[in-house]
N, CA, C and O of each residue as an XYZ file, in Angstrom:
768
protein
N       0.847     -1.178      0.000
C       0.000      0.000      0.000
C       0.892      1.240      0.000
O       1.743      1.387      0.877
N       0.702      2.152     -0.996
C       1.818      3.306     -0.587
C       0.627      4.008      0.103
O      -0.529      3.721      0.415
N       1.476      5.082      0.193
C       0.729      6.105      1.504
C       1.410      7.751      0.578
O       2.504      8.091      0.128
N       0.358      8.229      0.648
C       0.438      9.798     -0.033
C       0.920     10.476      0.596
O       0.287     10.656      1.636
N       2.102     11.198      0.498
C       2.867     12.176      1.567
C       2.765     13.337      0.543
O       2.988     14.418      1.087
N       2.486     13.430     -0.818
C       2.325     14.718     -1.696
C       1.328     15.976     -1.118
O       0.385     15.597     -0.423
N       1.423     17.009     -1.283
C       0.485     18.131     -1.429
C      -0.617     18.102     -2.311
O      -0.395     18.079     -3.521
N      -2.062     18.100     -1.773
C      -2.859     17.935     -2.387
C      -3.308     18.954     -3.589
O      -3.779     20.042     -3.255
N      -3.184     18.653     -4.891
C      -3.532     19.590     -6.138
C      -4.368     18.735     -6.178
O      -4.308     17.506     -6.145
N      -5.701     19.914     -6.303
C      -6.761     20.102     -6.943
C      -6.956     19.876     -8.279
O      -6.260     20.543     -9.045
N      -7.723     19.108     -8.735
C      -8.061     18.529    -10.367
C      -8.870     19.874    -10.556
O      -9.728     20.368     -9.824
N      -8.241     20.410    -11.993
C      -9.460     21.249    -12.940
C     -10.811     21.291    -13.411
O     -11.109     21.399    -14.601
N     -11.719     21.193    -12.353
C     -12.827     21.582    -13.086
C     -13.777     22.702    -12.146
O     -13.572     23.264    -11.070
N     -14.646     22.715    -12.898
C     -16.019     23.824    -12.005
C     -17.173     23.577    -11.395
O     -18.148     24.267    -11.096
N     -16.849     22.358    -11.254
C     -18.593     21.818    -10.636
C     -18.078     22.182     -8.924
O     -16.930     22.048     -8.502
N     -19.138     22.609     -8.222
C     -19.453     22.848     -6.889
C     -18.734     21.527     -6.527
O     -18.440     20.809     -7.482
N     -18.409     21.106     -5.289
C     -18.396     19.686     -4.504
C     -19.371     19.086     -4.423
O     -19.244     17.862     -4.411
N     -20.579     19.590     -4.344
C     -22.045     18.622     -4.130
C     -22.616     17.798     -5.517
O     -23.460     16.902     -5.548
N     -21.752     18.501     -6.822
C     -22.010     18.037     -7.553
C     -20.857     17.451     -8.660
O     -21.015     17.143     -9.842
N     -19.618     17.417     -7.799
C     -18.432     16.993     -8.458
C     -18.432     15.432     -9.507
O     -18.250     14.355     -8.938
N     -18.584     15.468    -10.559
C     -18.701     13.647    -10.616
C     -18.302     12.989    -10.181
O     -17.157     13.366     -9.932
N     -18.503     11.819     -9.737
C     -17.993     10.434     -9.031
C     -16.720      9.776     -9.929
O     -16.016      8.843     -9.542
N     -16.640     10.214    -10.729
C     -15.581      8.760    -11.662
C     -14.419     10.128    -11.821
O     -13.250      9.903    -12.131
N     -14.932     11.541    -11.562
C     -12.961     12.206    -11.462
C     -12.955     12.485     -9.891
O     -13.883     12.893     -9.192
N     -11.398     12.088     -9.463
C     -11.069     12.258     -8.345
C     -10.989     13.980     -8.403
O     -10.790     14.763     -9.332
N     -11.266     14.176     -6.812
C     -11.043     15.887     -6.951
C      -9.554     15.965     -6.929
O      -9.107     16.328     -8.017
N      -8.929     15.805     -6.297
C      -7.007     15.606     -6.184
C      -6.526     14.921     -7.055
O      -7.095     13.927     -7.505
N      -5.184     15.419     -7.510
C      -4.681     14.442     -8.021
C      -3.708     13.087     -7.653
O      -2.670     13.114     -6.991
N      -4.394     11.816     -8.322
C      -3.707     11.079     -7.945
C      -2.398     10.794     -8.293
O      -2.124     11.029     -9.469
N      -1.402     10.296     -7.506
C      -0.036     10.318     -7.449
C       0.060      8.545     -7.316
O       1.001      7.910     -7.793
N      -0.726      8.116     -6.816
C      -0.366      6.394     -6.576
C      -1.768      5.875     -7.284
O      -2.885      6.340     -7.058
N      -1.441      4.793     -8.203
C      -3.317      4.150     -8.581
C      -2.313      3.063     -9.076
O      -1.094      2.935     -9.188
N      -3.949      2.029     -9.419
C      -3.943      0.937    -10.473
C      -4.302      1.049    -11.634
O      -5.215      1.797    -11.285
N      -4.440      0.994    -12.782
C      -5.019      1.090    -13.917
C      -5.442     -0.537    -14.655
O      -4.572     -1.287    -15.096
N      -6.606     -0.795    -14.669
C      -7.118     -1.964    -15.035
C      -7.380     -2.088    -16.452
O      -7.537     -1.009    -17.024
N      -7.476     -3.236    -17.235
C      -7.924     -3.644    -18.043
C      -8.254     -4.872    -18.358
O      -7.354     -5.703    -18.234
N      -9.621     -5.360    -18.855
C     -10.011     -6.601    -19.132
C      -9.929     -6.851    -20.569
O      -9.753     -5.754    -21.101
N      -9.972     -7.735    -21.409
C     -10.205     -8.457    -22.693
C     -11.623     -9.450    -22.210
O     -11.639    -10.130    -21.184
N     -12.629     -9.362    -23.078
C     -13.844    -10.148    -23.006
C     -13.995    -11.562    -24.188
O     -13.923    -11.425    -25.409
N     -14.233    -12.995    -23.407
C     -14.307    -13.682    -24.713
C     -15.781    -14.036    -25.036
O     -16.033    -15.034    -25.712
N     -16.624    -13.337    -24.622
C     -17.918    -13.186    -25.398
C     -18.915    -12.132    -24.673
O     -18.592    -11.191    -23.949
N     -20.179    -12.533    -25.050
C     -21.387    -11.267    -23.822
C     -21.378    -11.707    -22.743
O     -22.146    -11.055    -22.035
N     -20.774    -12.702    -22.080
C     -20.785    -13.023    -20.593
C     -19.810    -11.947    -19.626
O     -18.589    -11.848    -19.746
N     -20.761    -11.083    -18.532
C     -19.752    -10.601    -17.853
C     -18.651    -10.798    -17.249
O     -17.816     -9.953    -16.925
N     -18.621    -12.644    -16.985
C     -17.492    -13.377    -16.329
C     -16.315    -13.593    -17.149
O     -15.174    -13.882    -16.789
N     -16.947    -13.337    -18.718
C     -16.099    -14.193    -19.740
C     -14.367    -13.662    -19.860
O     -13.700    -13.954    -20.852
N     -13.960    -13.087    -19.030
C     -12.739    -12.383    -19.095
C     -11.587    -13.004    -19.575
O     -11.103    -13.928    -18.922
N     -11.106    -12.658    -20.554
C     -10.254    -13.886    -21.020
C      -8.674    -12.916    -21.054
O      -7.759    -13.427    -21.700
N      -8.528    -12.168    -20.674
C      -7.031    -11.501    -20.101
C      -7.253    -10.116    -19.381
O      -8.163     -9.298    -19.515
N      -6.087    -10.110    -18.538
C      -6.229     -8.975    -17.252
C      -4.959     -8.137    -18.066
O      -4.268     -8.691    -18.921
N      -4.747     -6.440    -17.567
C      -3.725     -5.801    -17.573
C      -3.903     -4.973    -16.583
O      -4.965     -4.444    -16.254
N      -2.771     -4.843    -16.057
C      -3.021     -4.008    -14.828
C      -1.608     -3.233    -14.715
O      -0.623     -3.962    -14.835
N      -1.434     -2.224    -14.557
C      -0.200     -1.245    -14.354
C      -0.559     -0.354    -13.020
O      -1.717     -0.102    -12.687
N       0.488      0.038    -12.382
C       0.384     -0.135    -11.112
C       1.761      1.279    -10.918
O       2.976      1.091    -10.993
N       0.966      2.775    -10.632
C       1.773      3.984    -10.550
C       1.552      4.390     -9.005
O       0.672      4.194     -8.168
N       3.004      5.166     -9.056
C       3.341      5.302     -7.743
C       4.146      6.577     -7.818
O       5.085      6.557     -8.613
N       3.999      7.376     -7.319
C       4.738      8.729     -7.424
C       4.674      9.489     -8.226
O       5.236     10.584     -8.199
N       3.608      8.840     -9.565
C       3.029      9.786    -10.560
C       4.273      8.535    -11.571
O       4.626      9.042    -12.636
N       4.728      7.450    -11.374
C       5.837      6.982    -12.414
C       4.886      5.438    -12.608
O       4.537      4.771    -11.634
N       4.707      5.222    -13.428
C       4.497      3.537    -13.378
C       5.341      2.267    -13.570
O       5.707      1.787    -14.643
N       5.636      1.709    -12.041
C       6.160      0.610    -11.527
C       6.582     -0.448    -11.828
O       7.718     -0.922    -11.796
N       5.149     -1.024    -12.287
C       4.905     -2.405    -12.519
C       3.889     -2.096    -13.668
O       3.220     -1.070    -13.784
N       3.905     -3.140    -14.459
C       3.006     -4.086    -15.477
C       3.200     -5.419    -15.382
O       4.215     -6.093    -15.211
N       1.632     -5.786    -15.571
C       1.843     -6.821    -15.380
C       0.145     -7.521    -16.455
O      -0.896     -6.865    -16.407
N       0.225     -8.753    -17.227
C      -0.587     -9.017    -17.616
C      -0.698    -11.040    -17.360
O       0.039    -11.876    -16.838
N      -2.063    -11.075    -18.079
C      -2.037    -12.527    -17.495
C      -3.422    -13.264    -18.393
O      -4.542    -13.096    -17.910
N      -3.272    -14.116    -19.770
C      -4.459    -14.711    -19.765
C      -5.174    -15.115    -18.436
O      -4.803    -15.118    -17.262
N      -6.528    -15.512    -19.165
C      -7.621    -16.098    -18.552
C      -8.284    -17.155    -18.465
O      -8.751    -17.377    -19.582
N      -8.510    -17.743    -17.926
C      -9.347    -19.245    -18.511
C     -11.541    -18.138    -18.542
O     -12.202    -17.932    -17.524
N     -11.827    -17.875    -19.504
C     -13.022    -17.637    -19.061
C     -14.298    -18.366    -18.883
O     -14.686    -19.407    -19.414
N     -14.833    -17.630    -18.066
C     -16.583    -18.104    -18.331
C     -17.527    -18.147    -18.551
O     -18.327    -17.762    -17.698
N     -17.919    -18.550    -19.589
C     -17.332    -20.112    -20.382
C     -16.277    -19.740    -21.360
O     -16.137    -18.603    -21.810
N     -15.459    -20.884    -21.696
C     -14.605    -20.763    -22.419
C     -14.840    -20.760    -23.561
O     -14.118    -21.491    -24.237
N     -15.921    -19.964    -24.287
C     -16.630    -19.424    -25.553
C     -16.417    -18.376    -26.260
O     -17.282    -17.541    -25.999
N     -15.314    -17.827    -27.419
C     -15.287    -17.274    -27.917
C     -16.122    -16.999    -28.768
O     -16.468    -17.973    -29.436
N     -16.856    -15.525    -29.160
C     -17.541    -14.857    -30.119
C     -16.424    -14.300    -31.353
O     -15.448    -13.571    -31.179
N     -16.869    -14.841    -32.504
C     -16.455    -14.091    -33.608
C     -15.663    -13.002    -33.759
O     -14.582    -12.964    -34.348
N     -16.335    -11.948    -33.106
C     -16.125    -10.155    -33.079
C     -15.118    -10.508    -31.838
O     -13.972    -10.411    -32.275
N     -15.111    -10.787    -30.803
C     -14.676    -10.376    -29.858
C     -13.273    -10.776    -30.317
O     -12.592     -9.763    -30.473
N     -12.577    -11.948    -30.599
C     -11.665    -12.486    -31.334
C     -10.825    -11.581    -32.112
O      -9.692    -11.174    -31.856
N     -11.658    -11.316    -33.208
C     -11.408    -10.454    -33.911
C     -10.593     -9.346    -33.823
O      -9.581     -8.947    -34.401
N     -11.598     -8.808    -32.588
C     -10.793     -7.784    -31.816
C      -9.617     -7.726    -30.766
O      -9.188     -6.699    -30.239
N      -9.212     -8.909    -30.575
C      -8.487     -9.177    -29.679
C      -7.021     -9.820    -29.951
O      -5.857     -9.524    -29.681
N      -7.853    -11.083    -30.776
C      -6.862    -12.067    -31.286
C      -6.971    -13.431    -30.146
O      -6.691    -14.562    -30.543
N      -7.329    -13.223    -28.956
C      -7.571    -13.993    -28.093
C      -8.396    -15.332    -28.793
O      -9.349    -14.997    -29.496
N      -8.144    -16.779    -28.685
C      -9.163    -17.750    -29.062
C      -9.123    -18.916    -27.586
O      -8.338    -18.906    -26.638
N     -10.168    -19.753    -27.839
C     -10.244    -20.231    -26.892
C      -8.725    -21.350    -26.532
O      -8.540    -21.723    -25.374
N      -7.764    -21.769    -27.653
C      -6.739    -22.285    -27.810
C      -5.868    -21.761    -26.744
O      -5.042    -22.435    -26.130
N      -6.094    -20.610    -26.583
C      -5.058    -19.853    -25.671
C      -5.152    -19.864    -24.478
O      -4.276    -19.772    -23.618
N      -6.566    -20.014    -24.373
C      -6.837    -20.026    -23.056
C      -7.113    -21.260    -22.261
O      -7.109    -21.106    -21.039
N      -7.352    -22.452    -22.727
C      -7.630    -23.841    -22.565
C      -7.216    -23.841    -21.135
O      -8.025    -23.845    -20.207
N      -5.403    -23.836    -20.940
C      -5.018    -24.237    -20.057
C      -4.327    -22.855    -19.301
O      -3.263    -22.928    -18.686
N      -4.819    -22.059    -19.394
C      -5.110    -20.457    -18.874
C      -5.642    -20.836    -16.848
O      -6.474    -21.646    -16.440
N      -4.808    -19.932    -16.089
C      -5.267    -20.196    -15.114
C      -6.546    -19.225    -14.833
O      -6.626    -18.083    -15.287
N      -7.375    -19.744    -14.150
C      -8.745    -19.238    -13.514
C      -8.668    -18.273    -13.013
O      -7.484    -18.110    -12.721
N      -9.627    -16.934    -12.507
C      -9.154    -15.563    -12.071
C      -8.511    -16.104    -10.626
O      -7.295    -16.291    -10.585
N      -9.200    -16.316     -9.624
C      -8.515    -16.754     -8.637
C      -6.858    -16.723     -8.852
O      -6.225    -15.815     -8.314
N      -6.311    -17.529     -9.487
C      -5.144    -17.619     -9.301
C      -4.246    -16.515     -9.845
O      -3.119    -16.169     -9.490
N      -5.143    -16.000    -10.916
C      -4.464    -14.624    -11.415
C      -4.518    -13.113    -10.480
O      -3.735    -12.171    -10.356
N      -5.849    -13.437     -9.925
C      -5.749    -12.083     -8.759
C      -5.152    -11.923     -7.938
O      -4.852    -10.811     -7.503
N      -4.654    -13.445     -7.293
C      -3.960    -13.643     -5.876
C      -2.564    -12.800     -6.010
O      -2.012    -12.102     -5.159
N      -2.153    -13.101     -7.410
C      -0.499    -12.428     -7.806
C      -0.969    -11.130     -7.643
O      -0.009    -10.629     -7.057
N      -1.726    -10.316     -7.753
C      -2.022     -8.719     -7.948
C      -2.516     -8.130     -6.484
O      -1.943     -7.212     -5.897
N      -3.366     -8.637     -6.134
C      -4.584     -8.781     -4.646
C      -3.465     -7.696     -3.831
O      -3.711     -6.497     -3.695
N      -2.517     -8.195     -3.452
C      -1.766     -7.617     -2.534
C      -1.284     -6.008     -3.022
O      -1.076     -5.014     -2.326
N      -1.226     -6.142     -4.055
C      -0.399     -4.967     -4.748
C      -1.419     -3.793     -5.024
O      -0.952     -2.663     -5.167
N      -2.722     -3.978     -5.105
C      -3.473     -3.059     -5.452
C      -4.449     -2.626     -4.055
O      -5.129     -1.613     -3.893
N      -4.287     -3.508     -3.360
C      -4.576     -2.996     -2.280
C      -4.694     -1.602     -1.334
O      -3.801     -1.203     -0.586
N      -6.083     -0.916     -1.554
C      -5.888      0.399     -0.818
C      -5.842      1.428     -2.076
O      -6.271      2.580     -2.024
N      -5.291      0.862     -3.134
C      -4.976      1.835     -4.325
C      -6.346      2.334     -4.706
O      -7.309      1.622     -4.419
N      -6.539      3.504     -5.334
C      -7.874      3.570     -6.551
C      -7.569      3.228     -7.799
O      -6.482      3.431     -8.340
N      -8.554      2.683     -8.301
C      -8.651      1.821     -9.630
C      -9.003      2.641    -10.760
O      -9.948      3.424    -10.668
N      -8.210      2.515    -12.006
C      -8.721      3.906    -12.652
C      -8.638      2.730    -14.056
O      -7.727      1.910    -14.166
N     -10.151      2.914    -15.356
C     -10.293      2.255    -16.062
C     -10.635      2.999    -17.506
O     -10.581      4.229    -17.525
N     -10.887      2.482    -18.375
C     -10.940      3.475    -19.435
C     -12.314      3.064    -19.956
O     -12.314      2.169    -20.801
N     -13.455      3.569    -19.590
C     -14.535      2.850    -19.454
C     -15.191      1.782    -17.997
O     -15.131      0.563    -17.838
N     -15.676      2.662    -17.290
C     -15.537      1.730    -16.219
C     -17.059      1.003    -15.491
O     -17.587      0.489    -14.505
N     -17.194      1.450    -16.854
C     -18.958      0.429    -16.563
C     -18.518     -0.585    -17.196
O     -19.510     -1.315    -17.223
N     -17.659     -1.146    -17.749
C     -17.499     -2.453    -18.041
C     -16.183     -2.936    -17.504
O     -16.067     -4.119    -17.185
N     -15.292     -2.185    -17.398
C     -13.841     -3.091    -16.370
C     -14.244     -3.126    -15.153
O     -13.547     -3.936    -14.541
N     -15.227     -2.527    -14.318
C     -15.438     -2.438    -12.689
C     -16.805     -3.408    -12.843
O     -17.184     -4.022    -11.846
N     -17.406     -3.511    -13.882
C     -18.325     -4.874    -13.849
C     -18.125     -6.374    -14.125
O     -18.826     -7.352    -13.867
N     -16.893     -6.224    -14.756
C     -16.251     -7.491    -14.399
C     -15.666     -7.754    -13.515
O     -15.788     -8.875    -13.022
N     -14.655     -6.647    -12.889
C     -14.301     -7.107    -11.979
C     -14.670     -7.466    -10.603
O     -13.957     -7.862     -9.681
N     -15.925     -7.245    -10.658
C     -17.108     -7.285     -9.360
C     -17.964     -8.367     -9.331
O     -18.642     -8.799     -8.399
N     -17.826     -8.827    -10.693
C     -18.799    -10.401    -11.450
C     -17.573    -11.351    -10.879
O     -17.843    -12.206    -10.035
N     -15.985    -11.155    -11.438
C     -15.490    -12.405    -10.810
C     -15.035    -12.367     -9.866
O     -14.222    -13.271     -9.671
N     -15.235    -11.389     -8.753
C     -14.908    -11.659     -7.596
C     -16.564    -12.432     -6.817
O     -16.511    -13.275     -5.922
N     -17.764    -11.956     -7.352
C     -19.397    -12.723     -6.946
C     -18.790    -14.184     -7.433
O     -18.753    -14.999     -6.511
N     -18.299    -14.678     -8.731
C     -18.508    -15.743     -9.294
C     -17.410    -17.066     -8.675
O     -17.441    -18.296     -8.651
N     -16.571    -16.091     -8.269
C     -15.177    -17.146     -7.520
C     -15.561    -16.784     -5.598
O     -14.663    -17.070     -4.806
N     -16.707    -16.261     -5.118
C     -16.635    -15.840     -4.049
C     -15.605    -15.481     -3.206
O     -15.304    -15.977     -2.120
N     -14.977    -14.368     -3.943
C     -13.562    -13.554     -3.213
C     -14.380    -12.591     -2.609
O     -15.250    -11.993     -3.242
N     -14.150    -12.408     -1.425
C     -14.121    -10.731     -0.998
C     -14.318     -9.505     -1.899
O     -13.386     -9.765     -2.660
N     -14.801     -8.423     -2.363
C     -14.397     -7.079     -3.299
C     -14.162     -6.522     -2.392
O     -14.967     -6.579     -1.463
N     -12.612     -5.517     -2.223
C     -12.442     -5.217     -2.150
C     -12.720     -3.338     -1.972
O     -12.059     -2.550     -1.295
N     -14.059     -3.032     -2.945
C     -14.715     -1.754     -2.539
C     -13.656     -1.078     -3.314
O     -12.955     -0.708     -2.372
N     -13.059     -0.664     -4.359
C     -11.942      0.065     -5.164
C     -12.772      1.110     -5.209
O     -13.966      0.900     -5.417
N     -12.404      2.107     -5.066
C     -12.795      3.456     -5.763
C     -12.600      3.833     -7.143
O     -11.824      4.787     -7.085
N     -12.893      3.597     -8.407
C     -13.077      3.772     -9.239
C     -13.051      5.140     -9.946
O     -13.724      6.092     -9.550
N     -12.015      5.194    -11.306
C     -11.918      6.653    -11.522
C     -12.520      6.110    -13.173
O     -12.426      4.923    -13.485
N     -13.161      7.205    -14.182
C     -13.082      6.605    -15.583
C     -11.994      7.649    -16.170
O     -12.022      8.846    -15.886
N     -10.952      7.009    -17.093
C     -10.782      8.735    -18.325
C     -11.561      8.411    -19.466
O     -11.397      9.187    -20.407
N     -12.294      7.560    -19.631
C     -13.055      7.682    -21.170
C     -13.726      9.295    -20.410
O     -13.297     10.405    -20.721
N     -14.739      9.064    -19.480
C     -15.717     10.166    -18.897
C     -14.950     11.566    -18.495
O     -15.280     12.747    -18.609
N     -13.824     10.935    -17.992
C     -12.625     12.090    -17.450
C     -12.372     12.828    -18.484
O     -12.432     14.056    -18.424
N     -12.005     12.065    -19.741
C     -11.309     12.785    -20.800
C     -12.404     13.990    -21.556
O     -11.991     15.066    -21.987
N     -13.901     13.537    -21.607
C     -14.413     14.047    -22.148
C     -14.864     15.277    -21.237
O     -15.011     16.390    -21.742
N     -15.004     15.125    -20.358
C     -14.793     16.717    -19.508
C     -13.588     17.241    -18.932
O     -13.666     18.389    -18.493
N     -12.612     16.708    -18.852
C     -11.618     17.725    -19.114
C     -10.654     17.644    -20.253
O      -9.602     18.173    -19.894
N     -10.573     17.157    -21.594
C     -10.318     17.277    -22.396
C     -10.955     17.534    -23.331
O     -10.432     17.053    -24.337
N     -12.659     18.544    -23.717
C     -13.481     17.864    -24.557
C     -13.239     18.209    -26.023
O     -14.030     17.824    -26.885
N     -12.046     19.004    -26.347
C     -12.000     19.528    -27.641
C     -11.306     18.667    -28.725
O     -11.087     19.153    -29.835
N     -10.748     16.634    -28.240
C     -10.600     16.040    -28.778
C     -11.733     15.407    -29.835
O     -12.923     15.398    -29.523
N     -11.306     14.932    -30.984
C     -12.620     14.402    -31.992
C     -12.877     13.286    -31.275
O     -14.063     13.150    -31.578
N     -12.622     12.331    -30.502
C     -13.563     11.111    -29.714
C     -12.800     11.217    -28.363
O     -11.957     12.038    -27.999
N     -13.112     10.603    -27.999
C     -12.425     10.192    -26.426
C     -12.479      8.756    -26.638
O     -12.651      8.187    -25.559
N     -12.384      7.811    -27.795
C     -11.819      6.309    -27.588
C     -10.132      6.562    -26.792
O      -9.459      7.591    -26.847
N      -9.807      5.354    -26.133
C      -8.806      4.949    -25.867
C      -8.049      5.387    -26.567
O      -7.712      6.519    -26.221
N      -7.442      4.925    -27.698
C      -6.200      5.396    -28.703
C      -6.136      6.889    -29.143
O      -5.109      7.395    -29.595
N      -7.384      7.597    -28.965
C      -7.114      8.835    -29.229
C      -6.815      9.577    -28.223
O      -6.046     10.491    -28.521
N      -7.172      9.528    -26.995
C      -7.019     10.418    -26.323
C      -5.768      9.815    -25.521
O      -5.279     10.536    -24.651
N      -5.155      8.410    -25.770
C      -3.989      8.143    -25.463
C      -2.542      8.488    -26.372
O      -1.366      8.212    -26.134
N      -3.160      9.183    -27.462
C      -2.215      9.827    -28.494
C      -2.140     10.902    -28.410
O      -1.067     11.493    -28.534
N      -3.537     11.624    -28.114
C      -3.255     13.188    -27.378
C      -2.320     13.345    -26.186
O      -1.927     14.477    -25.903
N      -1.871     12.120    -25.348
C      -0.855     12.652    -24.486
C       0.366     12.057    -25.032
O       1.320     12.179    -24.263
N       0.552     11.619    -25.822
C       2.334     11.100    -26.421
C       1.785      9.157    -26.204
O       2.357      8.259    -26.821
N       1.149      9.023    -25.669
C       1.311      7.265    -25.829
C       0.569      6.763    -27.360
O      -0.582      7.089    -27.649
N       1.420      5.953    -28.226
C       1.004      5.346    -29.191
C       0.298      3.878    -29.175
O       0.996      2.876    -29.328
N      -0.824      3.804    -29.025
C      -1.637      2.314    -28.615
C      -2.120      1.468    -30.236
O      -2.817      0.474    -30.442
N      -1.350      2.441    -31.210
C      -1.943      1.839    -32.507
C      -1.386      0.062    -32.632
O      -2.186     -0.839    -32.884
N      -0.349     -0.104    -32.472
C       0.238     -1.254    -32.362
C      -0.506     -2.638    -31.381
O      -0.545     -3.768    -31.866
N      -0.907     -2.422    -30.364
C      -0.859     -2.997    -29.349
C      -2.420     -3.027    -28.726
O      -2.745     -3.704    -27.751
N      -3.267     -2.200    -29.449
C      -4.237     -1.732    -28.760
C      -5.420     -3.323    -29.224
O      -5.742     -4.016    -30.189
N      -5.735     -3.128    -27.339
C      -7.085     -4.730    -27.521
C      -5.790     -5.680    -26.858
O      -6.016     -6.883    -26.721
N      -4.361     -5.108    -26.426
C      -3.653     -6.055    -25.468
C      -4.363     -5.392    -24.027
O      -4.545     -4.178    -23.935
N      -4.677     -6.199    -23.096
C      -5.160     -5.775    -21.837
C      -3.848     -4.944    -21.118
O      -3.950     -3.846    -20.571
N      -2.870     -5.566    -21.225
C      -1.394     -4.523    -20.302
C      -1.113     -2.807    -21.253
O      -0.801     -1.817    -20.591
N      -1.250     -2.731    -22.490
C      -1.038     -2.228    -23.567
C      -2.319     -1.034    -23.446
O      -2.144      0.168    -23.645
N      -3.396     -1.563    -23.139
C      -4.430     -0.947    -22.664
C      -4.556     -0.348    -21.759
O      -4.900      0.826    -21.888
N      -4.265     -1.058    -20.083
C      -3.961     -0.348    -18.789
C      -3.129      0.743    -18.694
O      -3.500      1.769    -18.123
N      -1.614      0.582    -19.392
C      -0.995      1.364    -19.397
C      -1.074      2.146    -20.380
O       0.076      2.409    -20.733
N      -2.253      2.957    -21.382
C      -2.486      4.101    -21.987
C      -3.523      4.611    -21.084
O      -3.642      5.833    -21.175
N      -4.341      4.030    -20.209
C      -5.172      4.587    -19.485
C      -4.208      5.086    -18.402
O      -4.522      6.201    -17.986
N      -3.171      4.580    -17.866
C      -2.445      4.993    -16.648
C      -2.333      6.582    -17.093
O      -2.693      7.559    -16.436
N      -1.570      6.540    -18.743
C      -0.896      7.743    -18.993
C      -1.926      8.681    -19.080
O      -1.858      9.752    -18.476
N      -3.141      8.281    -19.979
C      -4.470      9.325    -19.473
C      -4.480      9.922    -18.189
O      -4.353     11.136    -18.030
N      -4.690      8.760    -16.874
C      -4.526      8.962    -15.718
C      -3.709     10.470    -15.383
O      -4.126     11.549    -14.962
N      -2.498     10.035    -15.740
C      -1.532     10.721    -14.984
C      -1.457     12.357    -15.581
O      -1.125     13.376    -14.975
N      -1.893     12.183    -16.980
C      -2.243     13.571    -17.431
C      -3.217     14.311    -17.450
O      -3.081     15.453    -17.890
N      -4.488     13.849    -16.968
C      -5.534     14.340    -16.405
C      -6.119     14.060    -14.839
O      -6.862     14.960    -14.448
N      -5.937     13.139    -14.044
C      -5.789     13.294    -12.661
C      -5.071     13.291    -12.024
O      -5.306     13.466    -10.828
């Protein structure tokens, strides 16, 4: 768990406190996680790879990624597609359980910041119900939502664009879950 010894700066915006949004932190964060899932079909469980990058002092630390065995081990067409992920890969893929246990400790206490987080904080809340782990209660930040109010003069706020508006290039790599986390980190770090 790090522990914040920084001076608290205030994030840019104008909403009152009573009506600050929930998904931007008012301060900026200096220590987070940055999550990312890969999906192998419409099942919320179906998670078929994690990325997670892990900043600390405003620098990022660690990366770290990890197939999935999902559930079910059913790949969709599109999702594939988009990924490259097939069920071949994942056959003998360990189960979330064993993939969280390596992370569990490390993100601990941190806030969780996602790029889109109605769907990375709903999985990750499905396989902690579905493996009956504990949740942990993460505080949750989005920059898809972030970006578009405090960046809004970009032409989209997808991932790759507004991770190119700060210097990270995701054209290569983008739909890798680690590759993913860590353009959201850099969002992160340039807008909260």
């Amino acid at each position: 768990m790090f522990w914040n010894h920084h001076k608290k700066i205030r994030i840019k915006g104008d909403w009152p406190d009573d009506e600050w949004p929930s998904y931007i932190p008012k301060y900026h964060l200096y220590d987070f996680a940055a999550i990312d899932f890969e999906g192998a079909n419409g099942e919320v469980t179906s998670a078929c790879s994690m990325g997670l990058v892990i900043v600390h002092d405003d620098e990022i630390v660690e990366r770290f990624y990890s197939l999935i065995k999902p559930v079910p081990n059913r790949y969709d067409f599109w999702t594939t597609k988009v990924h490259g992920i097939t069920y071949k890969d994942t056959n003998h893929a360990p189960l979330f359980p064993e993939v969280w246990e390596q992370v569990a400790g490390k993100v601990q206490g941190l806030p969780m910041v996602a790029h889109g987080i109605s769907f990375d904080e709903r999985v990750l809340k499905a396989l902690h119900e579905l493996y009956h782990i504990p949740y942990p209660n993460f505080k949750f930040y989005c920059t898809h939502l972030g970006s578009e109010k405090l960046v809004p003069d970009l032409e989209n706020h997808k991932l790759q664009t507004v991770a190119k508006h700060f210097g990270y290039d995701l054209a290569k790599n983008h739909h890798n879950a680690v590759a993913d986390a860590e353009a959201c980190a850099v969002i992160a770090m340039n807008i909260f």
